[in-house]
C-alpha positions in Angstrom: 228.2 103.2 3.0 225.2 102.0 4.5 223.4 102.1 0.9 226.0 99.6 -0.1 225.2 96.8 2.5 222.9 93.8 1.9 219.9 93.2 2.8 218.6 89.8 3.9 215.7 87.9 6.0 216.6 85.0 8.2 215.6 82.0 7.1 215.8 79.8 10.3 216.8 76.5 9.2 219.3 78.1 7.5 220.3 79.8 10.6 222.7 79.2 13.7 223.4 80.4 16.8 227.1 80.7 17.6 227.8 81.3 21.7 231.7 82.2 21.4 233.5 82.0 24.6 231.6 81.8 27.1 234.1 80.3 29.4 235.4 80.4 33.2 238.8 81.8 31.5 236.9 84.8 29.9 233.3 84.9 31.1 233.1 84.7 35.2 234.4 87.3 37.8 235.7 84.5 40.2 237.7 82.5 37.4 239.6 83.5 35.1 240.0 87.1 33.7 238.0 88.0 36.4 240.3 86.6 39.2 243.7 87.4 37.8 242.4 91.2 37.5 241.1 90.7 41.5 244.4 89.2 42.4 246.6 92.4 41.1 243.5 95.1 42.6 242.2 96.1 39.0 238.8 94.7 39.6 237.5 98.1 38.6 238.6 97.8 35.7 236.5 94.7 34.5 233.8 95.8 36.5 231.8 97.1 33.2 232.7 93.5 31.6 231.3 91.4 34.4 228.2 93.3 35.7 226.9 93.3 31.8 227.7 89.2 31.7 225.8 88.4 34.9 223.0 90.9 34.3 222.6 91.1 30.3 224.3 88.6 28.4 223.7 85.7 29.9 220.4 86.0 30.8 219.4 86.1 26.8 221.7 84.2 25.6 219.7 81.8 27.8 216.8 82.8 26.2 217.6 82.7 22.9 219.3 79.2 23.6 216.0 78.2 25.0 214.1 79.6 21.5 216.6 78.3 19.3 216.2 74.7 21.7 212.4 75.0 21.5 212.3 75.7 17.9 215.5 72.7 17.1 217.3 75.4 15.5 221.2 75.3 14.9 223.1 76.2 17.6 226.9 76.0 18.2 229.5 76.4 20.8 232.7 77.7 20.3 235.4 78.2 22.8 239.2 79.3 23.5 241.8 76.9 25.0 245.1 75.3 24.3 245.7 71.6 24.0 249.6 71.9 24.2 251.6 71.8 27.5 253.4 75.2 26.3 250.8 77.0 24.5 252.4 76.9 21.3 249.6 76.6 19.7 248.1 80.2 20.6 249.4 83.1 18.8 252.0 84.8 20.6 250.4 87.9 21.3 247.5 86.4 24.1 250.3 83.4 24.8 251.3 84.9 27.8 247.5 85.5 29.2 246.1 82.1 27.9 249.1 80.3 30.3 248.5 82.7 32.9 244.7 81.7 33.0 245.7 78.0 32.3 243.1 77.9 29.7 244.3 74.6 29.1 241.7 72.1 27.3 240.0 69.7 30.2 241.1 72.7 32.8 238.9 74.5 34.8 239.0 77.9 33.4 238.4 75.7 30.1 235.0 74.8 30.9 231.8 76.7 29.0 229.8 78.1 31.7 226.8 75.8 33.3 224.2 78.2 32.1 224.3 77.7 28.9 225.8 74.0 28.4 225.7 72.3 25.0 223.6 69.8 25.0 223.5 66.3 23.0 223.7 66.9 19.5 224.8 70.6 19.9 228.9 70.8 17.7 231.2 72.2 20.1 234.4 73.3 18.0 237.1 74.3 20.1 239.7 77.2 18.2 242.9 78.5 19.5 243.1 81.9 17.6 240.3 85.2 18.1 238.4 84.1 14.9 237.3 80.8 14.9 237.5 80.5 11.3 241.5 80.9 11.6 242.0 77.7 13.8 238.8 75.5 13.7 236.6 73.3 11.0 233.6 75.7 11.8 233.5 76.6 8.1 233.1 72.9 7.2 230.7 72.4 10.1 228.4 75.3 8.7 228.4 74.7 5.1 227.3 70.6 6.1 224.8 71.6 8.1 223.4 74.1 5.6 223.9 76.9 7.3 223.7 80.6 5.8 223.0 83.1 8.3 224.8 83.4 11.5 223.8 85.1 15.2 226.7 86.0 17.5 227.0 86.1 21.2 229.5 85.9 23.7 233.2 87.4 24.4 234.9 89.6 23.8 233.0 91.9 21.5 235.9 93.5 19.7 237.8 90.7 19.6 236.9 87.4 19.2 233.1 87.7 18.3 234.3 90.9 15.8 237.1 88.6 14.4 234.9 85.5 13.7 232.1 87.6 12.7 234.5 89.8 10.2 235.6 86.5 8.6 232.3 84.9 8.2 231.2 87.6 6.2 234.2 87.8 4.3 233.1 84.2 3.0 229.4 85.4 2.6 227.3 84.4 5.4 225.1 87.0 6.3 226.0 88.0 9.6 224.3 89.6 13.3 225.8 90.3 16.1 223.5 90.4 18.6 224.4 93.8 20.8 222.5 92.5 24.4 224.3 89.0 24.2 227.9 90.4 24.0 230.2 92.0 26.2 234.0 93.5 26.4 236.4 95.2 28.6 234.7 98.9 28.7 231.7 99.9 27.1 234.1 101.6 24.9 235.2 98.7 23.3 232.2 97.1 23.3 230.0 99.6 21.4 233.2 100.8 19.2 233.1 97.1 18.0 229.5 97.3 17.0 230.2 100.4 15.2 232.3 99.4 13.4 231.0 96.1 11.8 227.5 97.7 11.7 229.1 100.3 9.0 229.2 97.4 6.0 230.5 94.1 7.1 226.6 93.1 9.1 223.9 94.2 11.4 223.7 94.6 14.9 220.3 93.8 16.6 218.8 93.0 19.7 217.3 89.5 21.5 214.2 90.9 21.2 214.6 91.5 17.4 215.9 88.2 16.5 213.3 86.3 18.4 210.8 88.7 16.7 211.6 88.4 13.2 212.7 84.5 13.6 209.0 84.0 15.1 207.7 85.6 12.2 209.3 83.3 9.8 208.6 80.0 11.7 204.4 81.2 12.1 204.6 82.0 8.6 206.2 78.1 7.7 203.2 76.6 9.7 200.5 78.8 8.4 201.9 80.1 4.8 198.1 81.3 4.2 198.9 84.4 6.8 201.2 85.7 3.8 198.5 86.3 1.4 
């Protein structure tokens, strides 16, 4: 199938950066998922999650933040939370963990983690489904600002980056998820997830790649004589 997939070159103003999730409910061992698994003894279990957070994903999503920042590039925060009192408006399969984390809008375990903030003029589109294009105006964000490519980083792998990633290219942006700037459960789930939407629907690639081959473009913008 691979000889099926298309090809493509970031253009990077044409590009964003979308950091899904990265919240206390989902993203940090003392809040959220991470407590609720230490309060019932399962912290073994997340253990993979958490250590791959703290050491690998955010330390580039910072960095590709601080490119993307450096560069005034499109970035966009999306996170997970419910703005009614009963949850109703979360699907009813993660209802029950969503209340149980009191991912709540203005709650703690709503709040995107401090190391990588939005800042002032950065959209921050909240969505209360896996995909953010089932519950958001991220479409309509994207298509004002321009936007045709899209990066991906953040949790969960398999779910909600996988799910907004799997929809965005359904309506033809060309799509990266970047493998070092996500994380799941297990390892399992995280790298069946890449396999899986590496096979046709996008590409997986690295921080290092992405910074590489957006560097390229943006040298080549200032100095267009290097092509020749």
């Amino acid at each position: 199938m691979q000889r099926f997939k298309v090809n493509f070159k970031l253009e990077p103003e044409l590009t964003a950066l979308l950091i899904i999730d990265m919240q206390n409910a989902s993203a940090c061992r003392t809040e959220g998922i991470g407590r609720l698994f230490k309060d019932t003894g399962k912290s073994a279990m997340v253990e993979w999650r958490f250590s791959r957070i703290e050491k690998i994903v955010l330390p580039n999503l910072v960095r590709m933040l601080t490119f993307f920042r450096q560069h005034r590039l499109k970035v966009l925060h999306i996170y997970y939370g419910s703005v009614m009192d009963n949850y109703r408006d979360i699907p009813i399969f993660i209802r029950q963990v969503a209340q149980r984390l009191n991912n709540r809008v203005g709650s703690k375990a709503n709040k995107i983690l401090a190391e990588v903030k939005p800042q002032a003029g950065e959209p921050v589109i909240r969505k209360s489904t896996e995909s953010a294009f089932m519950s958001s105006s991220i479409d309509r964000v994207l298509k004002k600002l321009g936007i045709k490519y899209l990066l991906f980083g953040g949790v969960s792998t398999n779910s909600c980056i996988d799910g907004t990633a799997r929809n965005a290219a359904e309506l033809d942006y060309h799509c990266i998820i970047i493998d070092d700037c996500c994380a799941a459960v297990s390892e399992a789930l995280h790298q069946g997830a890449l396999d899986n939407f590496n096979f046709l629907p996008g590409y997986i690639k690295s921080t290092e790649e992405i910074i590489h081959e957006l560097s390229k473009r943006l040298s080549f913008r200032c100095n267009p004589d290097n092509g020749r």
